[in-house]
PyMOL Python script that loads the backbone (N, CA, C, O; Angstrom):
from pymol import cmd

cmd.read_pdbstr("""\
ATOM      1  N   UNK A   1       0.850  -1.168   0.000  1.00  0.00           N
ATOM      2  CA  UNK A   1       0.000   0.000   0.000  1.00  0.00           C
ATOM      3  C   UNK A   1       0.897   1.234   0.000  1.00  0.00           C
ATOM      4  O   UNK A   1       1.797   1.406   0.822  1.00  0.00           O
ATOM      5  N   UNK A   2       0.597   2.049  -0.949  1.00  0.00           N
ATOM      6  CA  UNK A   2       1.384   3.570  -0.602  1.00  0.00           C
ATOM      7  C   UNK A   2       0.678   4.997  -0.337  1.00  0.00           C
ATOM      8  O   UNK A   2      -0.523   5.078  -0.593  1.00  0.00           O
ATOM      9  N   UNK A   3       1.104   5.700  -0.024  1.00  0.00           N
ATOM     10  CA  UNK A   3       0.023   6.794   0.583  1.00  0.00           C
ATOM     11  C   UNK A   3       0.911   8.056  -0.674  1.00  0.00           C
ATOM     12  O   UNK A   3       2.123   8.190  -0.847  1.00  0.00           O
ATOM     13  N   UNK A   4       0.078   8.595  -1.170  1.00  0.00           N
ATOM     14  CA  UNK A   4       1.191   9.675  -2.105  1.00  0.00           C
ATOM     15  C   UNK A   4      -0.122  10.668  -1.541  1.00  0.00           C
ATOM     16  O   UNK A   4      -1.347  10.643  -1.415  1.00  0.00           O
ATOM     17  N   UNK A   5       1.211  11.657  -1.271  1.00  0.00           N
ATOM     18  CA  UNK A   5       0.430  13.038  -0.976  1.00  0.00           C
ATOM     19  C   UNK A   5      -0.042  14.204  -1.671  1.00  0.00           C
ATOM     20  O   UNK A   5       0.788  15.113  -1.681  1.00  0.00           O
ATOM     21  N   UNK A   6      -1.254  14.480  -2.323  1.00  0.00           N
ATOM     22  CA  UNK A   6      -1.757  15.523  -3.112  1.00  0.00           C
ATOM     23  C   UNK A   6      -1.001  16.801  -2.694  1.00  0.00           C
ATOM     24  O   UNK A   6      -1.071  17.725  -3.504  1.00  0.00           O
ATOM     25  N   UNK A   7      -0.432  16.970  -1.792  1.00  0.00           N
ATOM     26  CA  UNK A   7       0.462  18.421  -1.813  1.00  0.00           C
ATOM     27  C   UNK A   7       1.608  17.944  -1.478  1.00  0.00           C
ATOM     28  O   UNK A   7       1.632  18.080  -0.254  1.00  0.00           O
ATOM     29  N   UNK A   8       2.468  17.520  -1.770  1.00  0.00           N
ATOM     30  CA  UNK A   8       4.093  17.142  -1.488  1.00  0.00           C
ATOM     31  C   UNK A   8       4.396  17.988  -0.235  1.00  0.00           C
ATOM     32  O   UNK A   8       4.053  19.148  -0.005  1.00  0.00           O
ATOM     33  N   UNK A   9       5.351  16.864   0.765  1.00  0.00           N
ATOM     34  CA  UNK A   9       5.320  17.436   2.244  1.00  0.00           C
ATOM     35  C   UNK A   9       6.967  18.009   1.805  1.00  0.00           C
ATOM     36  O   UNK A   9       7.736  17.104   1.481  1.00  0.00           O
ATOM     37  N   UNK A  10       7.490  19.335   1.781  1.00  0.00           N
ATOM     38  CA  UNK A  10       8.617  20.103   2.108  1.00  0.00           C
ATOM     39  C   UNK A  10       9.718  19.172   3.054  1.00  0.00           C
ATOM     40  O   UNK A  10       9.698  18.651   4.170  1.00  0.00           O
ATOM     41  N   UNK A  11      10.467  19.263   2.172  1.00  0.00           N
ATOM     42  CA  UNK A  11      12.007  18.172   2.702  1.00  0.00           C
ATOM     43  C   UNK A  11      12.963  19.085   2.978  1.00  0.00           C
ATOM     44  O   UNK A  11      12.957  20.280   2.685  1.00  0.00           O
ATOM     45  N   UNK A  12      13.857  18.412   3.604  1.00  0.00           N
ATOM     46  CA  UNK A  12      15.159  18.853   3.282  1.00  0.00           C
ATOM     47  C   UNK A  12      16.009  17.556   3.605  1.00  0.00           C
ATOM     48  O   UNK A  12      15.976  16.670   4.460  1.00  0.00           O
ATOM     49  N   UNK A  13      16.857  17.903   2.405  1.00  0.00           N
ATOM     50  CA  UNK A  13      18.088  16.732   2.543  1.00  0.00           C
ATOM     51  C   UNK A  13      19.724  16.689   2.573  1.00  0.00           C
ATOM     52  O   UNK A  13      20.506  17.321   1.862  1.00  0.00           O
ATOM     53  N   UNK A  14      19.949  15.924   3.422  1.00  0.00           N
ATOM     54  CA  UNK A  14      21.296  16.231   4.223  1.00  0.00           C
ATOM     55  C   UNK A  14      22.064  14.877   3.111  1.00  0.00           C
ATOM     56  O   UNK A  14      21.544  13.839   2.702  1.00  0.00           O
ATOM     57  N   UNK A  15      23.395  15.403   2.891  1.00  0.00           N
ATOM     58  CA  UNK A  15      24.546  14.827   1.835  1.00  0.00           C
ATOM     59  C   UNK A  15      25.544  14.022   2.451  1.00  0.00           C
ATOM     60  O   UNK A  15      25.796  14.344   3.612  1.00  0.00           O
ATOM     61  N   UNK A  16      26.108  13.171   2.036  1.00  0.00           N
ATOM     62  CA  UNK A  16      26.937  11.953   2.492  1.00  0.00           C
ATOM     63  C   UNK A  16      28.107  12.030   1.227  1.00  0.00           C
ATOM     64  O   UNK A  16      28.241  11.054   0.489  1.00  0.00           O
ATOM     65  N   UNK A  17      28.814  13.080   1.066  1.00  0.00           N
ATOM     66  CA  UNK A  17      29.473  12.730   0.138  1.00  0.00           C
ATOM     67  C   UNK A  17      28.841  12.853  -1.292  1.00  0.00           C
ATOM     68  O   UNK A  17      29.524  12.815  -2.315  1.00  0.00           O
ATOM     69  N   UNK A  18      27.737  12.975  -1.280  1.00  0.00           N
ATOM     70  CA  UNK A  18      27.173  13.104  -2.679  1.00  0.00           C
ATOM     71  C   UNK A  18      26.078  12.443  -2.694  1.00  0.00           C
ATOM     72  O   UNK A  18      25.352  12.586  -3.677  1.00  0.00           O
ATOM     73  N   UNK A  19      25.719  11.656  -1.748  1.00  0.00           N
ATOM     74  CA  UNK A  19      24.449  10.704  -2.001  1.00  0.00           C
ATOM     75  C   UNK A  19      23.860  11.088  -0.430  1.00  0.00           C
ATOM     76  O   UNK A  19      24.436  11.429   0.603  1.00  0.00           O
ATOM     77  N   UNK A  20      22.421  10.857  -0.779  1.00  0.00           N
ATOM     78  CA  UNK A  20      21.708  11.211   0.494  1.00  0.00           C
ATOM     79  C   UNK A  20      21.858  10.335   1.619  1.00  0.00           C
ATOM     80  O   UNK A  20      21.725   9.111   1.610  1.00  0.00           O
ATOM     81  N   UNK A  21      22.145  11.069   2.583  1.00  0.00           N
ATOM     82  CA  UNK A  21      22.711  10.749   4.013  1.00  0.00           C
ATOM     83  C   UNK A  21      21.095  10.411   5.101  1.00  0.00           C
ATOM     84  O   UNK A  21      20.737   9.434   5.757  1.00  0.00           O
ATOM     85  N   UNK A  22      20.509  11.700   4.846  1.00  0.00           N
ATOM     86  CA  UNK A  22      19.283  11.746   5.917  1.00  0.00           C
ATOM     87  C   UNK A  22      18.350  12.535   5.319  1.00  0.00           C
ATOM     88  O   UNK A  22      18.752  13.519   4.698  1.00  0.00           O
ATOM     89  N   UNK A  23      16.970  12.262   5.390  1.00  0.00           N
ATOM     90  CA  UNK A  23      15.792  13.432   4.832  1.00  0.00           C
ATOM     91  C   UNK A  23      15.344  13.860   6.305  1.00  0.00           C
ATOM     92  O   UNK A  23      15.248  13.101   7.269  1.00  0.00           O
ATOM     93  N   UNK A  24      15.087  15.243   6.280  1.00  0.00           N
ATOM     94  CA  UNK A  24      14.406  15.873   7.155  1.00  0.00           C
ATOM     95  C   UNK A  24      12.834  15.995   6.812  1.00  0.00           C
ATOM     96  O   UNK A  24      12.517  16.506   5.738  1.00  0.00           O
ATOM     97  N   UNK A  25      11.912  15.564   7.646  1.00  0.00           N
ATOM     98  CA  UNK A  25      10.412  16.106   6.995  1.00  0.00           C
ATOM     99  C   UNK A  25       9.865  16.711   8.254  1.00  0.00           C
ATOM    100  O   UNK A  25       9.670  15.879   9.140  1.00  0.00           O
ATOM    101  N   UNK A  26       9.548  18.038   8.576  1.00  0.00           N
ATOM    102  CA  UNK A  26       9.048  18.559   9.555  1.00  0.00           C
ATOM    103  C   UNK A  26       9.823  18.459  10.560  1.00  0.00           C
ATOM    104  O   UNK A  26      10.674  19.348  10.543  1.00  0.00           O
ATOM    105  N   UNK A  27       9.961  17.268  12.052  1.00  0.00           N
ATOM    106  CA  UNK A  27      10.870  17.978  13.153  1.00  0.00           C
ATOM    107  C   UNK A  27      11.533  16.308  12.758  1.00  0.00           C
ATOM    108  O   UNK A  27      12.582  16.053  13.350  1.00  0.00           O
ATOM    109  N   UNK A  28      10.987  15.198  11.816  1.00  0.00           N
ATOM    110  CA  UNK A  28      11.524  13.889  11.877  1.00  0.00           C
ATOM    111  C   UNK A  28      12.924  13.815  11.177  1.00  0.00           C
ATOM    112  O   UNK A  28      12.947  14.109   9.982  1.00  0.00           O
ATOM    113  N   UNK A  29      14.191  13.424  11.841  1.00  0.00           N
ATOM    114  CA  UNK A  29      14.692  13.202  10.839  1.00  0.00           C
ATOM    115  C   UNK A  29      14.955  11.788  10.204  1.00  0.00           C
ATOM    116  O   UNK A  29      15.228  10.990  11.101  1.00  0.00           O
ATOM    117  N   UNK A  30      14.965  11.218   8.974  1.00  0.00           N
ATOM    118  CA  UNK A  30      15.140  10.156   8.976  1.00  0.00           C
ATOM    119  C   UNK A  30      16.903   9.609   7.705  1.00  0.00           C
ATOM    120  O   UNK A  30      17.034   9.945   6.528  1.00  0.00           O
ATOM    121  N   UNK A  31      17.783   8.863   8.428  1.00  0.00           N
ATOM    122  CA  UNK A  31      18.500   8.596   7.979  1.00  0.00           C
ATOM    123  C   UNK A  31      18.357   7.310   6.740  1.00  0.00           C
ATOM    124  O   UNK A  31      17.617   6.326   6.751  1.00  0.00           O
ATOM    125  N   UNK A  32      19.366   7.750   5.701  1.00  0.00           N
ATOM    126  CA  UNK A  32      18.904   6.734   4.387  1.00  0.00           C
ATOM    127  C   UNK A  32      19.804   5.303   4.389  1.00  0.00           C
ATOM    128  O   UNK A  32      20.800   5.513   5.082  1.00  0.00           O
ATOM    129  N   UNK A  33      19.808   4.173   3.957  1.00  0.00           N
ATOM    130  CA  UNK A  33      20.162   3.404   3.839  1.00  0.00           C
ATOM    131  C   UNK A  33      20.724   3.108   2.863  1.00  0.00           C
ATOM    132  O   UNK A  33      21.910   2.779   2.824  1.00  0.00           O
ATOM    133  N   UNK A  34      19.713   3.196   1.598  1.00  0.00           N
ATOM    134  CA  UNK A  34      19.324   2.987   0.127  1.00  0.00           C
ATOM    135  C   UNK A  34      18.865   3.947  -0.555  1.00  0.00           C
ATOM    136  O   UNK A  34      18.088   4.807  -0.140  1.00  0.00           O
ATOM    137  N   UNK A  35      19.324   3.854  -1.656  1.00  0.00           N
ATOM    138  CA  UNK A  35      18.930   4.663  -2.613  1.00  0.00           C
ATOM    139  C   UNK A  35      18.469   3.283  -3.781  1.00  0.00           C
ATOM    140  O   UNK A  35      19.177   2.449  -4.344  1.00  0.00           O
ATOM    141  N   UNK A  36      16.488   3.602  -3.817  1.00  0.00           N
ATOM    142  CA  UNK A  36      16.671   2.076  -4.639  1.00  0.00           C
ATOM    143  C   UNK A  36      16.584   2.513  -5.864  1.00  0.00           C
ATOM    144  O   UNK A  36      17.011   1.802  -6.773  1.00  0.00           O
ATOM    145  N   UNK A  37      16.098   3.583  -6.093  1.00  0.00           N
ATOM    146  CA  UNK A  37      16.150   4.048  -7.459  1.00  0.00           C
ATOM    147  C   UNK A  37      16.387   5.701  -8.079  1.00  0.00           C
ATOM    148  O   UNK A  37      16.342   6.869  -7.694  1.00  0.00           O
ATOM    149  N   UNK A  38      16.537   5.264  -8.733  1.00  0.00           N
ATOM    150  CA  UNK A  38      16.607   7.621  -9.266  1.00  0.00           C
ATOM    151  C   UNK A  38      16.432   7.247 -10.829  1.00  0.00           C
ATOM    152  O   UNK A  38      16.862   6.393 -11.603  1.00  0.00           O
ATOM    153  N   UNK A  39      15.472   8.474 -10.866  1.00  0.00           N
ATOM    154  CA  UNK A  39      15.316   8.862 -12.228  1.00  0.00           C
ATOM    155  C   UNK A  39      14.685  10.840 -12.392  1.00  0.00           C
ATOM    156  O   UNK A  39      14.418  11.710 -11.563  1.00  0.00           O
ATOM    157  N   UNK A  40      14.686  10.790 -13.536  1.00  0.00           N
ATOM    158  CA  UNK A  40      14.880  12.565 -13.913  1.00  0.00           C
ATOM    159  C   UNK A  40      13.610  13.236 -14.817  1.00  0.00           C
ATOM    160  O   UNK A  40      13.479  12.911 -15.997  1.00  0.00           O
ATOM    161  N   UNK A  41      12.906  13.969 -14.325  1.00  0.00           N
ATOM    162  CA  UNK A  41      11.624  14.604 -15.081  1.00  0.00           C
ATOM    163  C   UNK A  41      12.017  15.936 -15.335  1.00  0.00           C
ATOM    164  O   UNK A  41      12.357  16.872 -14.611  1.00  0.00           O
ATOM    165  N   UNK A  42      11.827  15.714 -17.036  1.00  0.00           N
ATOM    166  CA  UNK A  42      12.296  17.308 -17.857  1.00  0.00           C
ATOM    167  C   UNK A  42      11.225  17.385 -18.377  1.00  0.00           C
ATOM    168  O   UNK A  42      10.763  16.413 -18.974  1.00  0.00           O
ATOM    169  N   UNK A  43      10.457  18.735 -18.270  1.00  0.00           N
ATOM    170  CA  UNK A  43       9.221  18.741 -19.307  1.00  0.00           C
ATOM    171  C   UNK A  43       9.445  20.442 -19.850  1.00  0.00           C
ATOM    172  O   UNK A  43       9.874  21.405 -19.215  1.00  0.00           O
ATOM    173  N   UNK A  44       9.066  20.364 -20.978  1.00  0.00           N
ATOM    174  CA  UNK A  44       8.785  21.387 -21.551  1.00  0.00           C
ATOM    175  C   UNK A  44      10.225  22.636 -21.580  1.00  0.00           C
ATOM    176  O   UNK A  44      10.155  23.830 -21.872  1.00  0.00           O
ATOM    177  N   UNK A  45      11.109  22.056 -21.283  1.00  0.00           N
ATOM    178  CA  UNK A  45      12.328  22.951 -20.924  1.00  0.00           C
ATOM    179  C   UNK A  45      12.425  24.412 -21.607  1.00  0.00           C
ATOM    180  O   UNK A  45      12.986  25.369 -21.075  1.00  0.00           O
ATOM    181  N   UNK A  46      11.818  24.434 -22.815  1.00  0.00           N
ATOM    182  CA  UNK A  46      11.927  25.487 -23.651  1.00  0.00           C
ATOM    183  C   UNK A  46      10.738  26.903 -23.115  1.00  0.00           C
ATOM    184  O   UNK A  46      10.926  28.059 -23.495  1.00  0.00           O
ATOM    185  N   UNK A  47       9.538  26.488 -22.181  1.00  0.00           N
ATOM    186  CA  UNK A  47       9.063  26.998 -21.886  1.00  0.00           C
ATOM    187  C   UNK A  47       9.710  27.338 -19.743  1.00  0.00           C
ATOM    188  O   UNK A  47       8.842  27.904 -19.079  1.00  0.00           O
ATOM    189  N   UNK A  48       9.965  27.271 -19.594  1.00  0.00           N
ATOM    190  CA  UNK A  48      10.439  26.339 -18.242  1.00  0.00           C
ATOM    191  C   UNK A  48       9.572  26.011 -17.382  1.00  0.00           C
ATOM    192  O   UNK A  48       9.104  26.521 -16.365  1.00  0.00           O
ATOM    193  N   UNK A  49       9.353  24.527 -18.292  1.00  0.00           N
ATOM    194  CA  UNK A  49       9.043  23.642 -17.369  1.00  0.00           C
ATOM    195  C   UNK A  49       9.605  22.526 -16.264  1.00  0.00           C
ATOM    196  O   UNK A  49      10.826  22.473 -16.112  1.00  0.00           O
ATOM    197  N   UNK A  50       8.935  21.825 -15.653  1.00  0.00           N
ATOM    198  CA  UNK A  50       9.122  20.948 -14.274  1.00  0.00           C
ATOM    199  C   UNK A  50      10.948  20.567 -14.969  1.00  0.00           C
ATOM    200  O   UNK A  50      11.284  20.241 -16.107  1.00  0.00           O
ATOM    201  N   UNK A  51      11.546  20.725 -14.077  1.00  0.00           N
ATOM    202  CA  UNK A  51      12.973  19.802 -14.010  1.00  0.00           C
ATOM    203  C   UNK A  51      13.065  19.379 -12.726  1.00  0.00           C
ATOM    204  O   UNK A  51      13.217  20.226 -11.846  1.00  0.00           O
ATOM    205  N   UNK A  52      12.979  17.801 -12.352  1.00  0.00           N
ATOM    206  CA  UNK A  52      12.618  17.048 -11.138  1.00  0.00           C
ATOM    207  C   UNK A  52      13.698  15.806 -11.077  1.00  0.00           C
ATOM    208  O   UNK A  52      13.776  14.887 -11.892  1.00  0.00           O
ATOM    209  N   UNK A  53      14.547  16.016  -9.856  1.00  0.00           N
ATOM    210  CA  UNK A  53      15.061  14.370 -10.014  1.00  0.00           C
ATOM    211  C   UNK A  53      14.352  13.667  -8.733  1.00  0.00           C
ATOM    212  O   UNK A  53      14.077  14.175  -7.646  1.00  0.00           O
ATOM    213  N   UNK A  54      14.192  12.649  -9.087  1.00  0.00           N
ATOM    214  CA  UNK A  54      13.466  11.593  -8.038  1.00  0.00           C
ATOM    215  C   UNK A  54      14.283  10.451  -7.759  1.00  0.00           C
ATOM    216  O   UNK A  54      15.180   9.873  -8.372  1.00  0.00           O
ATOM    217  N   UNK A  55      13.504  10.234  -6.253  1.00  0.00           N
ATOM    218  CA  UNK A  55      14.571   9.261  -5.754  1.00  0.00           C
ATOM    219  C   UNK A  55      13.289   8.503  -5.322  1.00  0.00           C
ATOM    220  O   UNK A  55      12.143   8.935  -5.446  1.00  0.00           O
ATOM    221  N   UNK A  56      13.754   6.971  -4.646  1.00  0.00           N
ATOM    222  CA  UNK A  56      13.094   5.886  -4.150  1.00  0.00           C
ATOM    223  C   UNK A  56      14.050   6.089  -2.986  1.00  0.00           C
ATOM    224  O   UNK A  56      15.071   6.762  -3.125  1.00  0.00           O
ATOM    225  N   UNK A  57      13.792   5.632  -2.085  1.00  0.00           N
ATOM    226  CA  UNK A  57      14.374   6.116  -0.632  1.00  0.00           C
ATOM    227  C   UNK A  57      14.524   4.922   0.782  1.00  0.00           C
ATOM    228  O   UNK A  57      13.519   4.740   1.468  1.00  0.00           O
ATOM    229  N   UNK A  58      15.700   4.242   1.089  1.00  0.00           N
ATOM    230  CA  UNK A  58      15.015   3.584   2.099  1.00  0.00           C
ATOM    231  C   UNK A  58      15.849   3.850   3.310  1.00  0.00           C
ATOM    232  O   UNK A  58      17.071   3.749   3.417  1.00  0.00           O
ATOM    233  N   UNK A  59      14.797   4.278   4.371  1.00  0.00           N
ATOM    234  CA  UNK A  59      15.307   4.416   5.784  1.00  0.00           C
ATOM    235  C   UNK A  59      15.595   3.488   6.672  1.00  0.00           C
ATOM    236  O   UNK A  59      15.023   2.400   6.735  1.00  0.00           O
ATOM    237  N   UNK A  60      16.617   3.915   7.504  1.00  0.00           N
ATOM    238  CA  UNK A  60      16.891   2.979   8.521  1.00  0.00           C
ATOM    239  C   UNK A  60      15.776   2.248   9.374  1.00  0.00           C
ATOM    240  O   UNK A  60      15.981   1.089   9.735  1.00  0.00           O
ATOM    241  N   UNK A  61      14.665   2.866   9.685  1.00  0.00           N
ATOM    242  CA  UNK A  61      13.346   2.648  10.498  1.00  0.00           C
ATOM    243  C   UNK A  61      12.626   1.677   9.100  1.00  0.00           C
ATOM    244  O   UNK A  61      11.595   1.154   9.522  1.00  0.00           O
ATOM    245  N   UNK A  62      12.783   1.440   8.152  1.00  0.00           N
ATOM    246  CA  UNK A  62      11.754   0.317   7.143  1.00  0.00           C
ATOM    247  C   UNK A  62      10.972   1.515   6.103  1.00  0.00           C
ATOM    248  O   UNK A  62      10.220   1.226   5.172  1.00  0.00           O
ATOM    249  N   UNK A  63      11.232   2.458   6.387  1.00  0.00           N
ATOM    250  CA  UNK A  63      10.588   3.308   5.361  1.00  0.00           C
ATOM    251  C   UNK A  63      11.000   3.476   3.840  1.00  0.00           C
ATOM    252  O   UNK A  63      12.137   3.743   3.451  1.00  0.00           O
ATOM    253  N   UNK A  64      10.058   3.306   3.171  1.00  0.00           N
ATOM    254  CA  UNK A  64      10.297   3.770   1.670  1.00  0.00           C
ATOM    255  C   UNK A  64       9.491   4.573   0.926  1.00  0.00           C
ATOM    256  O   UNK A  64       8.265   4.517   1.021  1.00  0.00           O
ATOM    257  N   UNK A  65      10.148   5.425   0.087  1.00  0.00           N
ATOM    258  CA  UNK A  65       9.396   6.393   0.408  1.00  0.00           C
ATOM    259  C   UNK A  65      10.162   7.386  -1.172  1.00  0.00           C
ATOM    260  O   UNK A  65      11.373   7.377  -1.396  1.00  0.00           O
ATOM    261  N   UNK A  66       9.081   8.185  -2.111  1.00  0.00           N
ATOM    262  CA  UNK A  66       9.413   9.151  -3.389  1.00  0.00           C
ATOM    263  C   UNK A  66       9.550  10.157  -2.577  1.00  0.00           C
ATOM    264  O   UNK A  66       8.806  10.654  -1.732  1.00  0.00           O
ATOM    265  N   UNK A  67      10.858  10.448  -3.036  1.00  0.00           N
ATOM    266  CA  UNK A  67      11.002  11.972  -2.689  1.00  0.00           C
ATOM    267  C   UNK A  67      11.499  12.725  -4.079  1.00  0.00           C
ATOM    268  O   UNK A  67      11.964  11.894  -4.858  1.00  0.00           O
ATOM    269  N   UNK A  68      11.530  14.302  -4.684  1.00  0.00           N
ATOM    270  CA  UNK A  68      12.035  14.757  -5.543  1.00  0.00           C
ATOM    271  C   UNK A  68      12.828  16.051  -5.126  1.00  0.00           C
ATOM    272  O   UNK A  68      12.758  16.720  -4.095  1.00  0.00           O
ATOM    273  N   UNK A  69      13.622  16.198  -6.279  1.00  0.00           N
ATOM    274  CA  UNK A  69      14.217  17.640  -5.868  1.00  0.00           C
ATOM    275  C   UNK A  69      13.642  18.339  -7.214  1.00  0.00           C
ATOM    276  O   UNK A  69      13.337  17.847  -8.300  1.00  0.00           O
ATOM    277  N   UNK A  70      13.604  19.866  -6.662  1.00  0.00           N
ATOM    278  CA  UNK A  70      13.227  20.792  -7.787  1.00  0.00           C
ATOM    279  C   UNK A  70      14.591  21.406  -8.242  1.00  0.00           C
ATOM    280  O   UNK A  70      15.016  22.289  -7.497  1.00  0.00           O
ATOM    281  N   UNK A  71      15.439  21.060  -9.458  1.00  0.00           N
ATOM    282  CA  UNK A  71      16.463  21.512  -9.715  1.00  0.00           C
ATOM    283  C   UNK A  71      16.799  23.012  -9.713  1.00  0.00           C
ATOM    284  O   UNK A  71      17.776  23.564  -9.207  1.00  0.00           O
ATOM    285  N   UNK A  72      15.532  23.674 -10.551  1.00  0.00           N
ATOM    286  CA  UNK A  72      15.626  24.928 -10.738  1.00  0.00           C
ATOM    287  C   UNK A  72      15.121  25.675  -9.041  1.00  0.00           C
ATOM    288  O   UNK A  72      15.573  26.813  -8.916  1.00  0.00           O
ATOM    289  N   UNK A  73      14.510  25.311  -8.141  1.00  0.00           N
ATOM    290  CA  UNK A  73      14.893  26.146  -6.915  1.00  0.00           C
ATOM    291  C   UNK A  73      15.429  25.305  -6.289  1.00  0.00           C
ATOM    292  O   UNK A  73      15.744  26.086  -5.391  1.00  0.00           O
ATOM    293  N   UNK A  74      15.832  24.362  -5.947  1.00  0.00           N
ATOM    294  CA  UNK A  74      16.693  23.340  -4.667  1.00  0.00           C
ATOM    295  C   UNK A  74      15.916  23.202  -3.892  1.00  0.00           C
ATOM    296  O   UNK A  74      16.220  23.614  -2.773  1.00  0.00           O
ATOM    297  N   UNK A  75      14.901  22.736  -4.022  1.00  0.00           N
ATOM    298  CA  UNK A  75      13.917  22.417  -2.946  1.00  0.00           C
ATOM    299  C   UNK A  75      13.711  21.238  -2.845  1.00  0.00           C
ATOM    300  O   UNK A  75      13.605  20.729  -3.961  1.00  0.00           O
ATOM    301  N   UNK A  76      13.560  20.298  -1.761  1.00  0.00           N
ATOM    302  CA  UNK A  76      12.912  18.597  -2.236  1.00  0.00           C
ATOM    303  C   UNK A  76      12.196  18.280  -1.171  1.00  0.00           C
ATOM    304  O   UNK A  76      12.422  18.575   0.003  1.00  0.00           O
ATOM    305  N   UNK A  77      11.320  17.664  -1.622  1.00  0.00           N
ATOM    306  CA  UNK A  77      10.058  17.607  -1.225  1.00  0.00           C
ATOM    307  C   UNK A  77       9.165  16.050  -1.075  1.00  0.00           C
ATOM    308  O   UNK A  77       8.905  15.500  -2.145  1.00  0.00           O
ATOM    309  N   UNK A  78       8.799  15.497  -0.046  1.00  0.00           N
ATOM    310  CA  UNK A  78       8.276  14.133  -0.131  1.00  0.00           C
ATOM    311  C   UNK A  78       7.155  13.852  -0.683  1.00  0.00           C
ATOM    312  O   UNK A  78       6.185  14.503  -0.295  1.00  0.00           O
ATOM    313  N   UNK A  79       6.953  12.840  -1.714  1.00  0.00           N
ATOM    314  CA  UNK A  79       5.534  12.902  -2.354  1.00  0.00           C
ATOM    315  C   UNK A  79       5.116  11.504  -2.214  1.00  0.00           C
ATOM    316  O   UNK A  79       3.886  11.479  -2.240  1.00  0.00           O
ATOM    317  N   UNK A  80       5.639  10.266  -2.069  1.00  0.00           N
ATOM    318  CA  UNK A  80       4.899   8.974  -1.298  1.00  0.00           C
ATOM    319  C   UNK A  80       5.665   8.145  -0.243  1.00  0.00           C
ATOM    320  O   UNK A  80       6.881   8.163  -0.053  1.00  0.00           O
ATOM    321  N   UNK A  81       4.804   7.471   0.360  1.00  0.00           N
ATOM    322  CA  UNK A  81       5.316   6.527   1.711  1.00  0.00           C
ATOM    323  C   UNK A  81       4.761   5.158   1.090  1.00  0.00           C
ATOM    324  O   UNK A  81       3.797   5.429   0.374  1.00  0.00           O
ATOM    325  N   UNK A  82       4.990   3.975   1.107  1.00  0.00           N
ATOM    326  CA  UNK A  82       5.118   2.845   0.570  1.00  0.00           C
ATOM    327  C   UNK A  82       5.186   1.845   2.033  1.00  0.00           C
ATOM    328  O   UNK A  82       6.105   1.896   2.850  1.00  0.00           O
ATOM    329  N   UNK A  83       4.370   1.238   2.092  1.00  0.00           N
ATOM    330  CA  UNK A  83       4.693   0.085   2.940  1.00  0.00           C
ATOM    331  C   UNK A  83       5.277  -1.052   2.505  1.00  0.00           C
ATOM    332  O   UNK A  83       5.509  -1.968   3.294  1.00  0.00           O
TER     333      UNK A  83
END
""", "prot")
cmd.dss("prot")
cmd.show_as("cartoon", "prot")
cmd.util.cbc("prot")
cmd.orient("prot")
């Protein structure tokens, strides 16, 4: 079952050398394990549109979980939880 959130919950993410170390969501922090997947959403570039990289995410606590970054402001943001 996964829960994806109609308004993406505001992240922040902490670096390990280059690969994600820990996501922050609100006061939780949660440290990463895995990175099970990444992939990259370009749309419309000529107009500027969405540029998104996404990750699959797994925490030390059993969590997995989409998170993305917004390239053009540096923002990343959680958009599903996965049991």
């Amino acid at each position: 079952m996964s829960r994806l959130f109609a308004e993406p919950l505001p992240a922040r993410m902490e670096w390990n050398e280059g690969e994600p170390g820990a996501l922050r969501v609100g006061h939780r922090r949660l440290v990463v394990v895995e990175v099970v997947r990444r992939w990259r959403v370009d749309g419309e570039w000529w107009t500027d549109g969405i540029a998104r990289e996404y990750l699959t995410l797994r925490t030390a606590d059993g969590l997995l979980c989409d998170i993305y970054g917004d390239r053009t402001r540096g923002e990343w943001f959680l958009q599903r939880v996965m049991d």
